[in-house]
N, C-alpha and C positions, 0 to 999 in steps of 0.2 A: 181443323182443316185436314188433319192426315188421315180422317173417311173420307172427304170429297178426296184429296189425292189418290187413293189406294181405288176408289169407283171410277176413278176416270181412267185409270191404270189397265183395269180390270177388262172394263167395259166395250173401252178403243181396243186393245188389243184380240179382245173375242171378238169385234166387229169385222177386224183385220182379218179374224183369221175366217173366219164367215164370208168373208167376203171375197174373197179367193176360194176357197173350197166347196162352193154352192155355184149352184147354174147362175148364169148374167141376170139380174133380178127383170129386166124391161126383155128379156130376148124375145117376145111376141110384138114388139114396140115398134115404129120407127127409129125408135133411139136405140136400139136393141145390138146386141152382139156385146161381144166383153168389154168393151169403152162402158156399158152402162153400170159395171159394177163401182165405178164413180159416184155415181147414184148416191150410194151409202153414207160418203162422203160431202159430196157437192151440195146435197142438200140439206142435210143437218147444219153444216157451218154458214149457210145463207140465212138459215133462220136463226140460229144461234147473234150475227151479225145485226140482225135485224132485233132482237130481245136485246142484247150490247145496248142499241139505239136508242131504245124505249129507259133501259136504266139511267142510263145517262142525262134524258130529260126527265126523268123523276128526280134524280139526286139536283140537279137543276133546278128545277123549281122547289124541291127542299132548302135549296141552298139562302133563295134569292126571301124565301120566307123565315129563315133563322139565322142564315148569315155567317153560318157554320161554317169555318175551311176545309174542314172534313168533309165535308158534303161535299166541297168543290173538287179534293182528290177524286171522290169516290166518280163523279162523274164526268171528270177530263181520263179517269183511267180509265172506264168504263167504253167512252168515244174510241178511245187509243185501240180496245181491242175490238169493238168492231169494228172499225178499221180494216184491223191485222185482217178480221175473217173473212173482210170483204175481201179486199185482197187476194185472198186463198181460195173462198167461193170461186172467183171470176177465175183465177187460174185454172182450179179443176174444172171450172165448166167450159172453159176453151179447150182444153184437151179432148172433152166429151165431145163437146160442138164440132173439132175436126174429124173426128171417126163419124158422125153422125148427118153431119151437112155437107160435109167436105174442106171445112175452113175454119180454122179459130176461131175466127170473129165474123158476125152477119149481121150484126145490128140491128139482133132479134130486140123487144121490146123487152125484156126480161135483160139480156146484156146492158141495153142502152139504161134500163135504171139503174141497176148497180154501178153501171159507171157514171154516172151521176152523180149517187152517193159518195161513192169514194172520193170525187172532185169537191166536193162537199165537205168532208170531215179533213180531207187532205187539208183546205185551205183553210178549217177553223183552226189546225194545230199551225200554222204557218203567220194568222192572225193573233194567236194566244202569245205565242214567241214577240210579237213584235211589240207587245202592250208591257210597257217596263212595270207602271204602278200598280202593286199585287190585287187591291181593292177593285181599281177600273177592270185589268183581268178578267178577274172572278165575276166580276159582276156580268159584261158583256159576252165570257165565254158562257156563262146561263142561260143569257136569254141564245145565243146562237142553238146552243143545244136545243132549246125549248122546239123553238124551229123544229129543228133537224130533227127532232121527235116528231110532229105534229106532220111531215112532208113525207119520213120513212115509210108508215103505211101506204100512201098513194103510190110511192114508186116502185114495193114489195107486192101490192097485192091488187091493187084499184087498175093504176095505167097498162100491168103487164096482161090484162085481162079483156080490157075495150079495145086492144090493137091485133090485127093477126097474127099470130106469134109458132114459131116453130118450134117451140115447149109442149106443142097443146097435147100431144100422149103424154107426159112428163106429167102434165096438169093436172093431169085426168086421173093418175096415176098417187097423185100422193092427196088429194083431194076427196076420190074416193075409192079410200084404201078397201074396202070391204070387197070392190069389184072386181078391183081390177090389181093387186096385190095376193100371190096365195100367203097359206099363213108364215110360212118360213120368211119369206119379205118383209112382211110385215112387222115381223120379229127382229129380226136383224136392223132395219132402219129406227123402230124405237129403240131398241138397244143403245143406237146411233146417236139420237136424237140425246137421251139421257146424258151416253158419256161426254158429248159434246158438251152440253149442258155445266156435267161436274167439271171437267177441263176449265170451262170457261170462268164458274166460282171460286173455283184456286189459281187462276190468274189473276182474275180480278182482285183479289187478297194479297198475291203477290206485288202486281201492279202498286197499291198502295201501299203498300211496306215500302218500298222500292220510292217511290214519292217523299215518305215521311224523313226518310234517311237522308235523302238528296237536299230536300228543303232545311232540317239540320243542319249537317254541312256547309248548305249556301247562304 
């Protein structure tokens, strides 16, 4: 794990520094001016949030097929962090949203799913807590996850797309990067996307370490 560490080290911090030292990647945009060097950010960790999602109903339906408690950390830790990144996503895209719409929040159809999702994973961790016997637990937090895999997609990338939505340069934008991305953009957000990526496989490792200890103890 101390290459995924040392990449995600690497990686964020030349994004960081890329990302301040280069023109505002959308400044032809609507979304444009230096709020959109968020961009770099805002977006990789939404879909990072979104991959979180998807792990956690695979290690779920792993779980619910071999009945592994391993599986069960790996997929309640897996929720936990996307989560975290939803969370994070929506904060940095409310900052962008206020330079860009005029307001934090608009109840753009892209706002309105993630905050869905987060109400979502919010109250599976809130129903996980409330089920004392570790078996029923496990078992029900599975299938929730399963769910919550199977609805992610639609709220990531199906609903924010049939609604008018004030993303739609943003869309357009990371969609089809060839156009409308020159190459230094384009460079800098996979950059992005990567060390997001490694960040998120040494938490995830951590997360469960962190698990294994607790349950020990408990």
């Amino acid at each position: 794990m101390s290459i995924v560490k040392i990449a995600a080290s690497i990686l964020i911090t030349a994004v960081i520094v890329a990302a301040f030292a280069s023109a505002p990647p959308l400044a032809s945009m609507a979304q444009g001016g230096d709020a959109s060097r968020i961009f770099y950010f805002h977006v990789p960790m939404a879909q990072v949030s979104f991959l979180s999602f998807l792990v956690a109903a695979i290690y779920a339906i792993a779980y619910l097929r071999k009945r592994d408690p391993e599986h069960d950390t790996y997929s309640a830790t897996a929720a936990q962090l996307g989560l975290i990144f939803s969370v994070v996503a929506m904060i940095t895209g409310s900052l962008w949203a206020k330079q860009a719409w005029g307001a934090y929040w608009n109840w753009d159809p892209r706002q309105s799913s993630l905050f869905i999702l987060i109400l979502f994973y919010g109250a599976f961790f809130a129903l996980r807590q409330a089920v004392i016997h570790a078996d029923a637990r496990r078992r029900l937090s599975a299938v929730y996850l399963i769910f919550g895999g199977a609805i992610a997609p639609l709220l990531f990338f199906v609903l924010p797309r049939l609604l008018p939505s004030l993303h739609g340069d943003a869309n357009q934008a990371v969609v089809s990067s060839g156009s409308n991305m020159s190459a230094g953009v384009a460079t800098v957000f996979i950059t992005s996307i990567v060390g997001f990526v490694c960040l998120y496989v040494w938490l995830l490792k951590l997360g469960v370490a962190a698990s294994r200890i607790q349950e020990e103890q408990g």
